[in-house]
MARMI-882316 format. One line per field, with one value per atom (N, C-alpha, C): residue number from 0; residue in three letters; atom name; x negated, y, z negated. Coordinates in steps of 0.05 Angstrom, whole numbers, plus 5000, padded with zeros to 4 digits. Layout:
nr: NUM_...
rest: ALA_...
atom: CA_...
x: X_...
y: Y_...
z: Z_...
END
This chain:
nr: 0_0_0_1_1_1_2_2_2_3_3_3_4_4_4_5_5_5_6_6_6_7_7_7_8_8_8_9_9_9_10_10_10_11_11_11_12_12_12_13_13_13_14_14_14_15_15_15_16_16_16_17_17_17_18_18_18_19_19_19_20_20_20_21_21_21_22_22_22_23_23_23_24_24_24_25_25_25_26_26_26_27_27_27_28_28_28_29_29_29_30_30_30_31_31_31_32_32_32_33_33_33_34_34_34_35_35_35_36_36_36_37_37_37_38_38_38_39_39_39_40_40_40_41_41_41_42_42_42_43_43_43_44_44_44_45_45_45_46_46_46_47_47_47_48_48_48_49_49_49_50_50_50_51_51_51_52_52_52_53_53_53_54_54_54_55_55_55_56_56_56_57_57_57_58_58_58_59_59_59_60_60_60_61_61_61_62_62_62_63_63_63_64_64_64_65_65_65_66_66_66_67_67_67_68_68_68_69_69_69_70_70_70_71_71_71_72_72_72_73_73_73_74_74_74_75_75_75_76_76_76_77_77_77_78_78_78_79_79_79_80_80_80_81_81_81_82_82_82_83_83_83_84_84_84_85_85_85_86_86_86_87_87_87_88_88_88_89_89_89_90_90_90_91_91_91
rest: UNK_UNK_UNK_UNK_UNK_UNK_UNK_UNK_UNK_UNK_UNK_UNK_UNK_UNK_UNK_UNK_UNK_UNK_UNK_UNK_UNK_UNK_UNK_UNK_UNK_UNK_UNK_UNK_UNK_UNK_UNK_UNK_UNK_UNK_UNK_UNK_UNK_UNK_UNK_UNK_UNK_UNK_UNK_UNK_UNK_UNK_UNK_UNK_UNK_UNK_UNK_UNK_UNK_UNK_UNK_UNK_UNK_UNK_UNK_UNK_UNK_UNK_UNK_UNK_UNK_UNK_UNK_UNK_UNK_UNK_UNK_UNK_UNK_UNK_UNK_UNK_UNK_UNK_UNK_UNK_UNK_UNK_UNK_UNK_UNK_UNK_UNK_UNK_UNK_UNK_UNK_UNK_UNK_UNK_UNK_UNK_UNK_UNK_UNK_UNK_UNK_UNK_UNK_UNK_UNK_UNK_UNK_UNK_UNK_UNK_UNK_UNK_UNK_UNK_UNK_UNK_UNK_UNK_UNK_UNK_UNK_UNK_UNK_UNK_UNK_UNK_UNK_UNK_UNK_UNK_UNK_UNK_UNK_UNK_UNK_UNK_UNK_UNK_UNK_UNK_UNK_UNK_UNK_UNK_UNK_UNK_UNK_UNK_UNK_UNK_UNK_UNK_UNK_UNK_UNK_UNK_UNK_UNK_UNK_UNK_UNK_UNK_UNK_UNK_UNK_UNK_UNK_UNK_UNK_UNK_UNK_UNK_UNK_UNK_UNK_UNK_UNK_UNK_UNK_UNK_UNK_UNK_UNK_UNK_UNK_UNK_UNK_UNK_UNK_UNK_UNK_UNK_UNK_UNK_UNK_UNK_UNK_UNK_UNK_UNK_UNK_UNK_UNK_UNK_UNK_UNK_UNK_UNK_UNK_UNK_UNK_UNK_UNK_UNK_UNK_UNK_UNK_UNK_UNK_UNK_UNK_UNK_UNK_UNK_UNK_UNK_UNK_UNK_UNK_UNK_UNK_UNK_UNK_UNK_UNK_UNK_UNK_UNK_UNK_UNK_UNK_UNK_UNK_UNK_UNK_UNK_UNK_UNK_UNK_UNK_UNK_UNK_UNK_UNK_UNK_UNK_UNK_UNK_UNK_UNK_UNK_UNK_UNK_UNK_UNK_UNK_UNK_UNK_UNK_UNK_UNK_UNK_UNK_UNK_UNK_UNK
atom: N_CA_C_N_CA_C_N_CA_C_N_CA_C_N_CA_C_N_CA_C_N_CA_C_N_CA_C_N_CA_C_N_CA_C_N_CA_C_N_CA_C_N_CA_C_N_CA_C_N_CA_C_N_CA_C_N_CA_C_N_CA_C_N_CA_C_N_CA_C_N_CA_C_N_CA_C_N_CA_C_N_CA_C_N_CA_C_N_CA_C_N_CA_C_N_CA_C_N_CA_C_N_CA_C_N_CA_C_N_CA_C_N_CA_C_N_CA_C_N_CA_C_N_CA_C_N_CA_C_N_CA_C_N_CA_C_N_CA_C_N_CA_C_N_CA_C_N_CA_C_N_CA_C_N_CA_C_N_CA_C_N_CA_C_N_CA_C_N_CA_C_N_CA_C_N_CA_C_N_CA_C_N_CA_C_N_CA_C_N_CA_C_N_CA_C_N_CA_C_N_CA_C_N_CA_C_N_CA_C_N_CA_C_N_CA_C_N_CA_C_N_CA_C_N_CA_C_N_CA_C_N_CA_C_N_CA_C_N_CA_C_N_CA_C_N_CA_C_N_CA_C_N_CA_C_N_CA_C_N_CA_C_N_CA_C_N_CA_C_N_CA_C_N_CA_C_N_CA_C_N_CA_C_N_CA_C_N_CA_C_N_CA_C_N_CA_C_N_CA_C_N_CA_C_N_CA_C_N_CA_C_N_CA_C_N_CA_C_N_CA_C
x: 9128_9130_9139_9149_9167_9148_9154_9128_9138_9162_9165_9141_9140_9133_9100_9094_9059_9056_9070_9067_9073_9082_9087_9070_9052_9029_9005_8998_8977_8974_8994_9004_9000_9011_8998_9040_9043_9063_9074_9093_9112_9104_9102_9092_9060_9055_9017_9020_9030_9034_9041_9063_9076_9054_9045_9018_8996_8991_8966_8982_9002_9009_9014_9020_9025_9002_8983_8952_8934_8940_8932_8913_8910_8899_8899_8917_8924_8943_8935_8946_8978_8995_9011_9033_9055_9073_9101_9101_9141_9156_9173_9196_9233_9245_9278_9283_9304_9309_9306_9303_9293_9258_9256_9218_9209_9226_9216_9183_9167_9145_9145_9132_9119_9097_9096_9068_9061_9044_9033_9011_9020_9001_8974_8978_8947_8922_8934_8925_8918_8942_8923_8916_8907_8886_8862_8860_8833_8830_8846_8848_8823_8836_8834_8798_8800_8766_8739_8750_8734_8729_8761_8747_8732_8731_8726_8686_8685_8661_8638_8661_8648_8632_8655_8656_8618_8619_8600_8575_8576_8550_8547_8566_8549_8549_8555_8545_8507_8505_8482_8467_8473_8457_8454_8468_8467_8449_8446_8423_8404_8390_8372_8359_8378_8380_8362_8376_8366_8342_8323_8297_8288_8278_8275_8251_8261_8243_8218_8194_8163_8165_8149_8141_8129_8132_8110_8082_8065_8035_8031_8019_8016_7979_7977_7954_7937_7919_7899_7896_7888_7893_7862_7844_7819_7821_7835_7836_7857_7846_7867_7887_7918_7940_7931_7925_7934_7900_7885_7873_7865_7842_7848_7829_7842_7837_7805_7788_7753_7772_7770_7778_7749_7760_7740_7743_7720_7719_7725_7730_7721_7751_7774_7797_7819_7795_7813_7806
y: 5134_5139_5113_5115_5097_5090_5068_5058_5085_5102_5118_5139_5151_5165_5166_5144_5142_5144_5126_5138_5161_5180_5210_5221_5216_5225_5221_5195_5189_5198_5197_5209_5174_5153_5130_5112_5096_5086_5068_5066_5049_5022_5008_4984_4974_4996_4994_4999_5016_5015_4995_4982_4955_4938_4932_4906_4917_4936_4939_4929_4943_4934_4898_4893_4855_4853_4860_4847_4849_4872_4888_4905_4915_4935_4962_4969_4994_4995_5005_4995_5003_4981_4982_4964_4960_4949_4942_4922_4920_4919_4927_4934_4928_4932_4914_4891_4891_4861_4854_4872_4866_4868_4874_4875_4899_4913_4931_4953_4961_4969_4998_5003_5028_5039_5061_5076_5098_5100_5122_5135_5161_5179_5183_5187_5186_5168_5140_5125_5117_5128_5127_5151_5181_5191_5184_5166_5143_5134_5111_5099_5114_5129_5149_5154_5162_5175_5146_5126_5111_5097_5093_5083_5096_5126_5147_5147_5140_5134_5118_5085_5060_5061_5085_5081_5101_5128_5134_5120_5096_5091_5069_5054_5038_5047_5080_5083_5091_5104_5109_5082_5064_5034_5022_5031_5021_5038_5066_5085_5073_5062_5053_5030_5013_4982_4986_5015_5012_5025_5009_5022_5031_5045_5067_5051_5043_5027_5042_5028_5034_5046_5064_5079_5056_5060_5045_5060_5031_5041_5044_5075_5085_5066_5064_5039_5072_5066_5099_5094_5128_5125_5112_5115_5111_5075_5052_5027_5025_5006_5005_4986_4991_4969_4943_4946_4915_4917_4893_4890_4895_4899_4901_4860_4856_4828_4834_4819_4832_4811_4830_4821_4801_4781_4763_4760_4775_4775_4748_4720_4702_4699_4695_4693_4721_4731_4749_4729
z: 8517_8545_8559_8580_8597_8616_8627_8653_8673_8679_8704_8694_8667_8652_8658_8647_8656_8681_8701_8729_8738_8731_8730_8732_8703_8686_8691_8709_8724_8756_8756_8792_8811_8789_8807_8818_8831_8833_8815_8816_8783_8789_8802_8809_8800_8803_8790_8771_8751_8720_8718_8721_8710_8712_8733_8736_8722_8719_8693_8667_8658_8637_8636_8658_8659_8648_8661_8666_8640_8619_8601_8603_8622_8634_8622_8615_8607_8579_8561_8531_8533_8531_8525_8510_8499_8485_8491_8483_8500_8470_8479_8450_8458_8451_8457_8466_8468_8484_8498_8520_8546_8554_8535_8526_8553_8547_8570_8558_8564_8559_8558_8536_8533_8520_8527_8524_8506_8497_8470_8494_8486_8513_8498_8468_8462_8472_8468_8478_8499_8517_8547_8560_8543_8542_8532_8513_8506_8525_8529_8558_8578_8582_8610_8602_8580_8566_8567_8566_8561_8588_8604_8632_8645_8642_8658_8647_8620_8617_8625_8626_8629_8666_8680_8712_8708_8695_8699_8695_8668_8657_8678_8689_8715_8736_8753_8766_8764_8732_8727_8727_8713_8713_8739_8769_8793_8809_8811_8816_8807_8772_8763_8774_8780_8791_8812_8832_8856_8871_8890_8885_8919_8920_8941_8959_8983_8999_9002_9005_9009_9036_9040_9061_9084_9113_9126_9121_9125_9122_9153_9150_9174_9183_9219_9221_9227_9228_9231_9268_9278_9303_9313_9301_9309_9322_9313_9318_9334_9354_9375_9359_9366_9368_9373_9403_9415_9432_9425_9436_9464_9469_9507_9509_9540_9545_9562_9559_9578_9614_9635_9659_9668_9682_9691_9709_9728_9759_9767_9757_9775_9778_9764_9761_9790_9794_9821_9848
END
């Protein structure tokens, strides 16, 4: 398959195939003289199987990671909040 080819087949733009393949991102091979690149679709249905795996197992390891804030401790109604101040006649 041709870099237009995989971008076809992915539904992604020819420009982002090419830079995965720069990058090695996405398995591929250059062949002629002009080392132009191509693709074995098996392989980037592996490809496709294993990223598609790696994305699930760290969303699952990021749910795990993450931990569910503590409730407030409710104060009981019987105790007051805020103190009351004792008024001192001499201060009027």
């Amino acid at each position: 398959m041709t870099v237009e080819d995989v971008a076809a087949y992915l539904k992604m733009r020819t420009w982002s195939v090419y830079r995965m393949a720069q990058r090695g991102d996405i398995p591929a091979g250059r062949c002629g003289d002009n080392g132009s690149y191509r693709f074995f679709r098996n392989e980037i249905d592996d490809w496709l199987r294993e990223s598609a795996a790696s994305r699930v197992a760290a969303r699952k390891a990021k749910k795990a990671r993450t931990r569910k804030p503590s409730p407030r401790k409710r104060i009981p109604k019987s105790s007051p909040r805020v103190q009351e101040i004792a008024h001192d006649p001499a201060l009027d």
